[in-house]
DOVOZA-498393 format. One line per field, with one value per residue (C-alpha): residue number from 1; residue in one letter; chain; y, x, z. Coordinates in steps of 0.2 Angstrom, whole numbers, padded with zeros to 4 digits. Last residue first. Layout:
BEGIN
n c(NUM:...)
res c(a:...)
chain c(A:...)
v c(Y:...)
u c(X:...)
w c(Z:...)
This chain:
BEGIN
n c(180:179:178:177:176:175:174:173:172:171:170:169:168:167:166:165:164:163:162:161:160:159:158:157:156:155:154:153:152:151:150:149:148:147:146:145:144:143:142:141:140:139:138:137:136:135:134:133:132:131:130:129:128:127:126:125:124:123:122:121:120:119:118:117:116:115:114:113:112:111:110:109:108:107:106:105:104:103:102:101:100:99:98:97:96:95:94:93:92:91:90:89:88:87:86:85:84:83:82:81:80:79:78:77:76:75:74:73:72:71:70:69:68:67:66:65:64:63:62:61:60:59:58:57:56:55:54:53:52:51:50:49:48:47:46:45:44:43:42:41:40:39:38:37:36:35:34:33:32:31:30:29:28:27:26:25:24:23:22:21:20:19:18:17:16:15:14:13:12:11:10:9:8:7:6:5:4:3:2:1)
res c(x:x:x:x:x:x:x:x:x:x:x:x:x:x:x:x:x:x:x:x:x:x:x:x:x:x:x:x:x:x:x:x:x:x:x:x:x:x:x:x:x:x:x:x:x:x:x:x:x:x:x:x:x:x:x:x:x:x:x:x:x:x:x:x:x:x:x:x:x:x:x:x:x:x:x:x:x:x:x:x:x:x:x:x:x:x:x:x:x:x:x:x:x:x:x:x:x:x:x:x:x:x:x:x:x:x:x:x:x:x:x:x:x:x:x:x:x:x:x:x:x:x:x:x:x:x:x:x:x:x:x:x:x:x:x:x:x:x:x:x:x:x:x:x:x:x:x:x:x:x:x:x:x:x:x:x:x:x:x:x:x:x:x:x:x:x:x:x:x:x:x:x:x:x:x:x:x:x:x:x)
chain c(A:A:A:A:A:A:A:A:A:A:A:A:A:A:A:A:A:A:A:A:A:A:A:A:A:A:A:A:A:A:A:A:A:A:A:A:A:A:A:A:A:A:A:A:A:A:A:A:A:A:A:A:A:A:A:A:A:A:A:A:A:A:A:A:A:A:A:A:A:A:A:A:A:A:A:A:A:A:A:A:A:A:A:A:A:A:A:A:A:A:A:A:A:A:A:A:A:A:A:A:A:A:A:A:A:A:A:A:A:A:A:A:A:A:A:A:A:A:A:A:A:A:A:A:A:A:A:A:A:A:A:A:A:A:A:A:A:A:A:A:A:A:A:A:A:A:A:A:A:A:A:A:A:A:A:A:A:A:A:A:A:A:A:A:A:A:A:A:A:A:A:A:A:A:A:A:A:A:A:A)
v c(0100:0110:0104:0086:0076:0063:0056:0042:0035:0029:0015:0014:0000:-0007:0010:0006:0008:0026:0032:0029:0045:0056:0045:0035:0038:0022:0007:-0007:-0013:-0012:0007:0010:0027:0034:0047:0056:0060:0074:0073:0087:0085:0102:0097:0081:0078:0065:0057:0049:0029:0028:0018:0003:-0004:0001:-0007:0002:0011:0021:0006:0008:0027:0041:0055:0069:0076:0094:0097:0112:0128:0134:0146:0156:0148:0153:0134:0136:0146:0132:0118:0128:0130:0109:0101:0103:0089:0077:0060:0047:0028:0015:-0005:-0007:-0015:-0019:-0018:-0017:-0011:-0026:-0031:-0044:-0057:-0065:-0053:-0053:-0070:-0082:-0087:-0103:-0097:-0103:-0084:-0080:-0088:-0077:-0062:-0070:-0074:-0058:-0051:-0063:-0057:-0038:-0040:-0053:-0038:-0034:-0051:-0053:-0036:-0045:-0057:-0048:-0060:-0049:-0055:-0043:-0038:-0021:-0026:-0045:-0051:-0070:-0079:-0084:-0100:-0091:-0079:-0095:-0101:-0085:-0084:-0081:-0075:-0062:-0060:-0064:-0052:-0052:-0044:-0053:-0060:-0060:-0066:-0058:-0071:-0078:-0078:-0068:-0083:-0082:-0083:-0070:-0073:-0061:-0048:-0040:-0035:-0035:-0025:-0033)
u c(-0103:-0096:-0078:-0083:-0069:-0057:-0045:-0031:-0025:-0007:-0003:0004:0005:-0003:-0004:-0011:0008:0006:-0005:0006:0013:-0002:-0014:-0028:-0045:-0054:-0046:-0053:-0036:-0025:-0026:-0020:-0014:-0019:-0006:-0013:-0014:-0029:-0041:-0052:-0066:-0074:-0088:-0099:-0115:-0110:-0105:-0090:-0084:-0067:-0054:-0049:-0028:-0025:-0040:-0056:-0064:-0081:-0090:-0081:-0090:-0079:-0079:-0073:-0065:-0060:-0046:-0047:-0043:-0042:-0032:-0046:-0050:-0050:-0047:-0029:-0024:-0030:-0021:-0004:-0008:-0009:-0026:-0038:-0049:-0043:-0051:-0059:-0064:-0073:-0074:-0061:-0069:-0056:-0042:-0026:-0038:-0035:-0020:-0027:-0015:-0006:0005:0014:0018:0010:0021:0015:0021:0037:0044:0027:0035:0045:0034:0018:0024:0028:0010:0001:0010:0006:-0011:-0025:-0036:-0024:-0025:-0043:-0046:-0033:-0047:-0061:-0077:-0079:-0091:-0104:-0102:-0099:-0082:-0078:-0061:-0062:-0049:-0034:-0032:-0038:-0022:-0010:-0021:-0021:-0004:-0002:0018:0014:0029:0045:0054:0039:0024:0016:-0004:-0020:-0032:-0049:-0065:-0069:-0088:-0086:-0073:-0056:-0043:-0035:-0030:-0039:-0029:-0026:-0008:0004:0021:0034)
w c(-0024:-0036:-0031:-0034:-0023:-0029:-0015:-0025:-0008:-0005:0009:0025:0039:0055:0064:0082:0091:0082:0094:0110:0113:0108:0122:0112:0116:0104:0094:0085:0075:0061:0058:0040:0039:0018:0012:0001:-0020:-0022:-0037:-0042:-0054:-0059:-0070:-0060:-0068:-0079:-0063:-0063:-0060:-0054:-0066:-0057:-0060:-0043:-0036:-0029:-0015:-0015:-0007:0010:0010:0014:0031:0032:0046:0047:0060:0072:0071:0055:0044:0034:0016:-0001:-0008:-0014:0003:0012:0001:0005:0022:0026:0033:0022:0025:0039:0030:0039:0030:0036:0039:0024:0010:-0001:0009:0000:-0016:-0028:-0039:-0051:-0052:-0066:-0071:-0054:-0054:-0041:-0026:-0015:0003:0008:0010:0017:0035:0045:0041:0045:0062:0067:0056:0067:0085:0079:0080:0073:0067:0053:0047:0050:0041:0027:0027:0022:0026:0041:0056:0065:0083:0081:0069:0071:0062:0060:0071:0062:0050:0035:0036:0035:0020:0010:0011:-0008:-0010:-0026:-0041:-0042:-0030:-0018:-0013:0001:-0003:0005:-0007:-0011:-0011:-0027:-0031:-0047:-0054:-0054:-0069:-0065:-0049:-0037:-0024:-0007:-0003:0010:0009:0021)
């Protein structure tokens, strides 16, 4: 089932994102079913986003949901605006150069221990977005990855059960200014 976030067309600046089920024929809307869960509540503070209410719902909700999208209403594909699968995701960490070929491409010694980096919510955008650059920005380098979605507020996880928190996958576009 490949979820994604998206805005008919013809919808206005206050139109919340839909929650939608690529389908053969277009995107299933199951906006409703995803509205009936309980809001998603990061640090105490409720999300508007509902795929992060979907997500946060657990595995019992994307069960349910996969047995039913087939009778959501289905939009065609060129009437939606594609969005970002989670348009404001509640944060975003990166594991900087993390394979041997990138470190031998940036100059670097082998190391030892993962580089996080971390990304602001706001700098995410749609598929069909083009990022917005600095003037100031020269040496523009931009990185295809592989982005983990983890579905769910999650802290010391053992090895052997970390990947019962992933909710799904996705591609990230990661642009870094090299000068800076």
């Amino acid at each position: 089932m490949k979820l994604v976030s998206f805005l008919p067309l013809h919808a206005t600046a206050d139109d919340l994102p839909k929650v939608g089920v690529l389908a053969p024929d277009g995107v299933a809307d199951v906006t409703e079913y995803v509205s009936a869960l309980p809001p998603h509540r990061a640090g105490g503070i409720s999300s508007s986003c509902l795929m992060l209410r979907l997500l946060s719902a657990g595995p019992a909700a994307l069960a349910a949901l996969a047995t039913r999208w087939a009778s959501a209403p289905s939009l065609p594909i060129d009437a939606v605006l594609l969005l970002a699968p989670i348009p404001r995701p509640g944060k975003i960490i990166a594991v900087g150069r993390n394979y041997a070929d990138h470190l031998e491409e940036m100059a670097d010694a082998v190391q030892t221990a993962p580089r996080l980096i971390f990304k602001l919510p706001s700098s995410v955008i749609g598929p069909d977005s083009l990022p917005s650059i600095p003037k100031a920005v020269q040496q523009l380098d931009f990185e295809v990855e592989l982005a983990v979605v983890i579905g769910t507020r999650v802290a010391r996880v053992a090895r052997e059960q970390a990947l019962d928190y992933v909710a799904g996958y996705t591609i990230l576009n990661d642009l870094s200014a090299r000068e800076f």
